[in-house]
N, C-alpha and C positions, 0 to 999 in steps of 0.2 A: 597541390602539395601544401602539408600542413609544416609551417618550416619553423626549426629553432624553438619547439618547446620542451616543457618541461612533462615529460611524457611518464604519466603513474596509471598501471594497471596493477591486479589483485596482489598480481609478487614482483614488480617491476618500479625500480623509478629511475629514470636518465632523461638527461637531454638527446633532442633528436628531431629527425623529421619524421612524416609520415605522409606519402605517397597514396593516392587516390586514382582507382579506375574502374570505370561502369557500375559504380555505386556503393565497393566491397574494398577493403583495404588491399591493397600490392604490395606494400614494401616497408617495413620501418629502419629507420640507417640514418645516418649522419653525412652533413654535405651531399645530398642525394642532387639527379637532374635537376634544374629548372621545369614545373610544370606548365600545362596549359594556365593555369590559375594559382596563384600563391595565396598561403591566406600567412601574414606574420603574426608569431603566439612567442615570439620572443618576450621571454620575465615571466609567462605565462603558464599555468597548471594545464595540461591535456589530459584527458580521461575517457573512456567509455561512456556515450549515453545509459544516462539513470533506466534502469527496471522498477517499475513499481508493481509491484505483485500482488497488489490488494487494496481496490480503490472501486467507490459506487457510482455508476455512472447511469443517466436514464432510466432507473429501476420506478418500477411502479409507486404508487402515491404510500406514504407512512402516516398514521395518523394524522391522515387526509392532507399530509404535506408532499409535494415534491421536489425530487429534487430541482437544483440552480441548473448544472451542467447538462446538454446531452454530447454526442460524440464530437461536436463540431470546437463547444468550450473548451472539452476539459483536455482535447487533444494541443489546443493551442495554449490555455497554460501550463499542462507538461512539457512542452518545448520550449518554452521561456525559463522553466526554473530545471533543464537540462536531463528531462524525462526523455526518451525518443524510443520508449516499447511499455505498455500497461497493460494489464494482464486484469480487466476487471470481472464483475458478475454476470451473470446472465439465471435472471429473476424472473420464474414463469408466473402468468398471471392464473389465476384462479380458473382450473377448470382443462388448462390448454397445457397440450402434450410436450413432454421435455423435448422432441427434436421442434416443434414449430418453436418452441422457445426460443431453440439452438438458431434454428433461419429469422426470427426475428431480430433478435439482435448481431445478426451479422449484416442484416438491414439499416438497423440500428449506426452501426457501427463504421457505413460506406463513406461520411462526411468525413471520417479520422484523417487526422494530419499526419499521425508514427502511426507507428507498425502496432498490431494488439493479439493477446489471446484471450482464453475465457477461461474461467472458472464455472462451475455452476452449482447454483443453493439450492439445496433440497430443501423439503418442505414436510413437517410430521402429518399432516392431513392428505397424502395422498398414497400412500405405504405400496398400496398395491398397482399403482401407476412405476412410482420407482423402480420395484422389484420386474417388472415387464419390460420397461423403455430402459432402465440404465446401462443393462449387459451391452443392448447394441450403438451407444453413445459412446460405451467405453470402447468398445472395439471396433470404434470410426476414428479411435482419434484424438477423445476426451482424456485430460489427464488429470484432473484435480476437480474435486467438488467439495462444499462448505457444509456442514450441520451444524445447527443450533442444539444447544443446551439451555434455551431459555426463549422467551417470545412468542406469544400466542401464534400458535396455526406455522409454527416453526419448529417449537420445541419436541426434542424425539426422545423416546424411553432408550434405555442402553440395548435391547435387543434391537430395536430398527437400526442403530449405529452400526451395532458389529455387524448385520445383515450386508449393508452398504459397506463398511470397510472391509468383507470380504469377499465383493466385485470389484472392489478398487484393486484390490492388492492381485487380483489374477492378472492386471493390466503393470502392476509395481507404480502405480498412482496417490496421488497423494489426498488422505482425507481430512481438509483444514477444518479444526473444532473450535466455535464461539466458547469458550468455557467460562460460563456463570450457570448457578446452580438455578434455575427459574422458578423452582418448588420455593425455595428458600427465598428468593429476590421478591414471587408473588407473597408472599406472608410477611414481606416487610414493609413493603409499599400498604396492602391491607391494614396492619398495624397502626401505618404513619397514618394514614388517612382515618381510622377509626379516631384517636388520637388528636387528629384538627391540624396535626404536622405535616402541613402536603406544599408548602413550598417550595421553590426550586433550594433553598440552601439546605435540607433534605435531601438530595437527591445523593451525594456516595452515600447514604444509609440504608438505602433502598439493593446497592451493593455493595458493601463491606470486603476487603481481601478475602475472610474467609469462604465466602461465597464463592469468590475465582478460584481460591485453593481448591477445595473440596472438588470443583469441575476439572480443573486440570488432572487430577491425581486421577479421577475416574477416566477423564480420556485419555491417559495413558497408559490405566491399566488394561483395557478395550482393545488398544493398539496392542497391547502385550500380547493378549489372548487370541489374535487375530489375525497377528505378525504383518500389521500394516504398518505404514509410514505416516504420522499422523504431524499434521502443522497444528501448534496452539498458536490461534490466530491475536492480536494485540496483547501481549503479557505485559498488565500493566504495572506490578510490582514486588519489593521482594520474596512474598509468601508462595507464590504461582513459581519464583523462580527455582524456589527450595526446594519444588516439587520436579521440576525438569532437569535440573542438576542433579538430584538423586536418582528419576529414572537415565539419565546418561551414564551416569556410575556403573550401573548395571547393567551397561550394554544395549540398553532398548534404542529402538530408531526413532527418539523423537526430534521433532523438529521443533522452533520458536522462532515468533517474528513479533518487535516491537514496534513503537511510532513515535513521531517527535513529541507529541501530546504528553506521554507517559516519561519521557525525558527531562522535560521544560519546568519549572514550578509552575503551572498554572493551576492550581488548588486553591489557591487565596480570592479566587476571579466566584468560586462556588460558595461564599460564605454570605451572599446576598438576594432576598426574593427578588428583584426587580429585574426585569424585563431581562435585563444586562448580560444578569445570568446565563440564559439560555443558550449564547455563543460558546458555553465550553462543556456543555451538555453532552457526554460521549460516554458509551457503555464500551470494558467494563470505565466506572468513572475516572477523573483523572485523581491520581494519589497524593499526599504529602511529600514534598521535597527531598525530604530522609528517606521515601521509600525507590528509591530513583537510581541510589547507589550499586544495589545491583543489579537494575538494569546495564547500568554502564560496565561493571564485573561483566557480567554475560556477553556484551559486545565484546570485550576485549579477549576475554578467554574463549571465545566461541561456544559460548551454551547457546545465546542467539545466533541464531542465523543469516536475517537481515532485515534491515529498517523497511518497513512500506508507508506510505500513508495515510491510508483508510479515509480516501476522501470521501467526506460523505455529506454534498454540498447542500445544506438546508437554507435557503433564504430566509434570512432576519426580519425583514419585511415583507409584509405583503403586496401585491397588484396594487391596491388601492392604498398604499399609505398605513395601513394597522397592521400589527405585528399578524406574524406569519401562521402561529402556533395556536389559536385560541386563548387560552390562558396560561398565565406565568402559571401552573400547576405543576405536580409529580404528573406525570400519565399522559400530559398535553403537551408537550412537545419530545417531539421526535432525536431519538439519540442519533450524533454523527456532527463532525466539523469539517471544510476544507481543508485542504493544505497538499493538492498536487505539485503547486511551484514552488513551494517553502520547505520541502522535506527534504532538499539534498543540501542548501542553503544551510539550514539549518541542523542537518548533522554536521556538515562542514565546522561551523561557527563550534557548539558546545563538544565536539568530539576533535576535529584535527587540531583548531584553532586553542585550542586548551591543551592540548597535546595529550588527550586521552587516548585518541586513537590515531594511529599511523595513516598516512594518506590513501596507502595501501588495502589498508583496513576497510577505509571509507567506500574506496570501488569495488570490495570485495562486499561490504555489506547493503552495499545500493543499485548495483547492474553484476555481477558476477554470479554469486551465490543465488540469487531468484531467479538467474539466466538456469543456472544448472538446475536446482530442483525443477522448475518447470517446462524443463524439456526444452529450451530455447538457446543453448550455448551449444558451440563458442559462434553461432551465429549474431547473438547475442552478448550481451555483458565483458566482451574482451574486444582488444586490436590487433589481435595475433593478422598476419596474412589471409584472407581469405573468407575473413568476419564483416557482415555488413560495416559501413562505411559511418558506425553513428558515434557522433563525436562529439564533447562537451569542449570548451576552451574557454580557463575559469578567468577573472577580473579579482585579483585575491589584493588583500591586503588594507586599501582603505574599508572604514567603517561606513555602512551604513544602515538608514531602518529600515524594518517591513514595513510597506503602507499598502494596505488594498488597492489605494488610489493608482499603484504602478503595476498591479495584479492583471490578470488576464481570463480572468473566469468567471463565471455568470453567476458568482454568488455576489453578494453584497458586503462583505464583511473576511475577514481573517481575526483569527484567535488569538494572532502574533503580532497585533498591530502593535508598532511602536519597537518590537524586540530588534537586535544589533546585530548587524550579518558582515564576516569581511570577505568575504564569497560570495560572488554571483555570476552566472552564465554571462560569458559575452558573446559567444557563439555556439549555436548547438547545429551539427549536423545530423540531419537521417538519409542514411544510404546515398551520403558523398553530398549532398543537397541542404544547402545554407537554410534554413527554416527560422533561425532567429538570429538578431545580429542586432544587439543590445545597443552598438555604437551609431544606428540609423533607429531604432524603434521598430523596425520593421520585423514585422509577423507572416511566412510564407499565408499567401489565401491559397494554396494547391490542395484544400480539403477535397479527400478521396485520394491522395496520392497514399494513404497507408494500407499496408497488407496484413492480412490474417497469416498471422504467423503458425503453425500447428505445434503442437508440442511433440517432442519426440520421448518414446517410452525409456524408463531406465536410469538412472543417475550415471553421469558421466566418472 
């Protein structure tokens, strides 16, 4: 029995208990039994374990970098910053078939602490692989897959898109689009480099807004013609949002999902070549502070649909003591930051804690809404009766920092050192089962207790 808190789901906020058995919620009410176990959350915020519905985990090497995390890290610090379902890639390697892909990383994925499903990226060099293997992934089961608009040996022309988003859509599956124009991105990187301008404080010029605009508008005119459901995946600022706000107007089904990156002012961190830099390196880049404002409009009015992470855990350092990347260049390091345990933290702080967004809001843009699109509610993302048993229970109100040094992931570094949080997990449950408990340090070691979750077809 979760007793005497202060209980917010997507449209819900009261005091209350909430009652636990065989792993799945039974009962929410007030002055309920005595259970076998108490846990007191009295003063305390309750919530739904966070959804993260777009994070990189164990994906193949990136400009010969790998990632920090494999399933073992990044499970254990999503349960510390009150994740308890992720929903990351599944990234074939060169050559090998979308299902061993599929059994690979469900290999991959047996050490998981929570529960997870998959997405999966396609790839523009393999067209005639796609168009053979996809039909039957989708109709096993598969509910969402990624395309790029930019990235060598990623990037797809608009006919291989609509190809694929019209397999998706006979499943009613969602097709999340990277939207940067890559034609335009390669000619600008080209340029710098012609130019002698190839340091890292270079890098948003390499993708300017209207790069992301230009991509957006195209994928969702694609979705139009196509009558798929398409996610624009990290929108990172106003111009991108001008374009998804007008296709909603019009009734089209598009989706959007931002990140705390694109929230935060971290722009001032990219005006330096040194080394330094490299920590906020994330495509598309991160934007000026002004441009942030409608991100937050879009949480609030629901053009966005919900915060993910997009961890994308590059180590700062290498094995041996030298940076990780080759060189501080345009082109040598790898785009992607952490931030599995900091995303919910951190809406918290710049959204509730500011009073931008309702508490309500917060669970509706962190475990609800990514539960429903991807086929995972109400098993997911709520505490209705009958919903697995995954439970956040916040420690709200004093201030304190982010420091790596308290982090739990096998990266080296966070992007948000030093930033102010009055929100932090003090207990996170998956399926009735104490996994983090802030007030001992302690980290369940029950890796492999997590299950493949399947997505189910349909929006709820």
């Amino acid at each position: 029995m979760i007793r005497n808190g202060r209980i917010v789901t997507a449209a819900d906020d009261f005091h209350g208990d909430i009652g636990i058995r065989g792993g799945r919620i039974a009962v929410l009410g007030q002055a309920l039994p005595r259970g076998h176990r108490e846990i007191d959350a009295e003063g305390r915020l309750v919530t739904p374990g966070g959804v993260d519905a777009h994070c990189h985990i164990d994906e193949p090497p990136y400009l010969n970098a790998r990632l920090a995390d494999d399933f073992r890290s990044a499970s254990r610090s999503a349960a510390c910053g009150g994740t308890t379902t992720f929903v990351p890639f599944i990234n074939q390697l060169k050559g090998e078939t979308l299902a061993a892909a599929r059994d690979d990383y469900m290999r991959r994925a047996a050490p998981s602490l929570i529960d997870y499903g998959f997405h999966m990226i396609l790839k523009a060099d393999e067209p005639e692989r796609i168009r053979t293997e996809l039909p039957a992934l989708l109709e096993a089961g598969l509910r969402s897959v990624k395309v790029f608009m930019t990235y060598d040996g990623y990037m797809m022309d608009d006919a291989q898109i609509m190809e694929i988003m019209e397999m998706v859509r006979a499943v009613d599956g969602i097709v999340m689009v990277h939207a940067e124009n890559g034609h335009c991105a390669h000619h600008a990187v080209s340029k710098l480099h012609a130019q002698g301008r190839d340091g890292l404080s270079y890098f948003p010029e390499t993708s300017p807004q209207a790069i992301e605009r230009e991509a957006v508008h195209r994928a969702i005119t694609l979705a139009e013609l196509t009558d798929t459901r398409v996610m624009i995946v990290h929108v990172s600022g106003d111009e991108a949002m001008e374009q998804i706000r007008w296709s909603r107007a019009r009734g089209h089904r598009t989706l959007a999902e931002t990140c705390p990156q694109y929230l935060l002012d971290l722009e001032p961190h990219l005006h330096s070549d040194e080394w330094e830099t490299a920590k906020y390196i994330c495509s598309p880049p991160v934007r000026e502070s002004a441009r942030a404002g409608d991100l937050w409009r879009g949480l609030v009015q629901g053009d966005l649909d919900l915060v993910s992470s997009d961890h994308c855990p590059y180590r700062f350092e290498g094995d041996d003591g030298k940076k990780a990347f080759g060189e501080a260049r345009l082109g040598q390091v790898p785009p992607g930051l952490p931030g599995l345990e900091t995303r919910l933290p951190l809406l918290y702080q710049e959204g509730v804690a500011t009073g931008r967004l309702t508490p309500q809001r917060f669970v509706e843009l962190t475990a609800t809404r990514p539960a429903q699109l991807y086929g995972l509610y109400p098993r997911k993302g709520s505490l209705m009766p009958g919903a697995d048993a995954d439970v956040v229970i916040w420690e709200t109100g004093a201030p304190r920092p982010i420091r790596h040094a308290d982090l739990h992931d096998a990266c080296d570094y966070t992007p948000y050192e030093g930033h102010g949080v009055t929100a932090w997990p003090a207990c996170t449950l998956s399926r009735g089962e104490v996994i983090w408990d802030a007030a001992t340090g302690h980290v369940s070691d029950a890796h492999g207790r997590g299950q493949f979750i399947p997505g189910r077809r349909g929006e709820p």
